[in-house]
Phi, psi and omega in degrees: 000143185253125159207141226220158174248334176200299194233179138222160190214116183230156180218116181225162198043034163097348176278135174265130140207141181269127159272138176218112180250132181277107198273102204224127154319330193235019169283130185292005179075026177313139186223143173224151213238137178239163192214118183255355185248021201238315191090356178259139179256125178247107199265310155098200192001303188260016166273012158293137181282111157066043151262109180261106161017101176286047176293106197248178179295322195278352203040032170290349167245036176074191202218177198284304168341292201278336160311286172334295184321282186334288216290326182311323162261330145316316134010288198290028216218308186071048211269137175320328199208137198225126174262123115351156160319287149251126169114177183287160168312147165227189177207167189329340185294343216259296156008286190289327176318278196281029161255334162303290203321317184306303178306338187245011165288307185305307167332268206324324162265336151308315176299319186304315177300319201294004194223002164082010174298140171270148152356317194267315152309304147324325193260354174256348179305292200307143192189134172261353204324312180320326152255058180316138188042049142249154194295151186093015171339301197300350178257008146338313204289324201291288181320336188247349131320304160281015194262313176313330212264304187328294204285357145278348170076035179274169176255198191296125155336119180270082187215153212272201210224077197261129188288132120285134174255136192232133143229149189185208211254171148273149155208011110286194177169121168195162212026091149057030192104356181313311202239143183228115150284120207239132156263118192268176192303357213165130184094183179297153156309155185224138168293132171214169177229141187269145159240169176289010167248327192303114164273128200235132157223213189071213171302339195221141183228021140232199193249011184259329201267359145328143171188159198295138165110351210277195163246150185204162184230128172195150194243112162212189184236136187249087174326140171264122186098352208205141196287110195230062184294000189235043192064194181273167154293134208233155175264310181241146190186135190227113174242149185223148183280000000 
């Protein structure tokens, strides 16, 4: 086991490589691994591309502030080639890209407070439109919420947590299985989010192999009190065709 405070420098196979962690309350615990004589960086949480920031109220993904921190210093490194969390390669560009975005989000609810919008206005309000098509529209509500909670200095969202069960048919699907639409045997439709935790069995045991028409049993948890704008989260899930 390895444990590091900011930085470590290991060499291996002939290789310099740096671990660099950014020291933050609310870092979700992203370490970006830098190869300096390579140029490559696997920057993880902020290396993403032509993406908009999966940023929550709970700060369970961290906050727009400790993401800036991340990038200023990685930034400065200038690396050719940037591995994302998820998704294609970048460069240093990509950097500066989502260090605009954060600054000027940041602008916007602010300007939006400083004029006495209540909360429930900012979040239908908030837009990003200057990045048309990049991915990941559906996370506005999340962002400008927590952009509210940051710029008040409130801390993080608290919120307790009751398990629900549902079954019923899927009759969405989107990014490769993440997000689900479910109609259940009786009652409204439910929105759920598949996570990289979420235990799935039965006919399909990932979430890329889901498909419109299956059938499902799923355990998922329903926050109190809380904008749960990209769906619930499923814990559990037993599918059958």
């Amino acid at each position: 086991m390895l444990s590091l405070s900011d930085r470590m420098t290991l060499h291996l196979g002939g290789k310099t490589i740096e671990l660099i962690y950014i020291d933050d309350p609310y870092n979700p615990g992203d370490l970006a691994v830098w190869l300096p004589e390579s140029g490559v960086m696997h920057a993880g949480f902020v290396g993403y591309r032509e993406r908009h920031p999966d940023i929550r109220p709970d700060y369970s993904h961290g906050t727009t502030m400790g993401m800036l921190k991340q990038l200023e210093v990685l930034s400065a490194l200038k690396p050719t080639v940037v591995v994302p969390a998820h998704g294609p390669l970048g460069d240093v560009k990509d950097l500066y890209a989502l260090t605009d975005y954060l600054l000027l989000a940041r602008q916007k609810v602010r300007t939006m407070m400083d004029k006495g919008m209540p909360l429930p206005d900012i979040m239908k309000s908030f837009s990003m439109s200057e990045y048309k098509g990049w991915d990941r529209e559906n996370h506005f509500e999340w962002l400008a919420e927590t952009l509210y909670r940051e710029l008040q200095g409130q801390g993080p969202q608290i919120v307790p947590v009751v398990d629900q069960r549902v079954q019923g048919t899927i009759t969405q699907l989107a990014e490769e299985g993440r997000r689900l639409t479910v109609k259940p045997d009786s009652g409204a439709d439910v929105r759920l989010r598949v996570t990289s935790d979420t235990d799935i069995d039965g006919a399909a045991t990932d979430r890329a192999q889901l498909k419109i028409g299956m059938k499902l049993n799923a355990l998922y948890q329903v926050p109190q009190g809380f904008n749960a704008a990209l769906g619930y989260d499923v814990t559990e899930m037993q599918i059958s065709p």
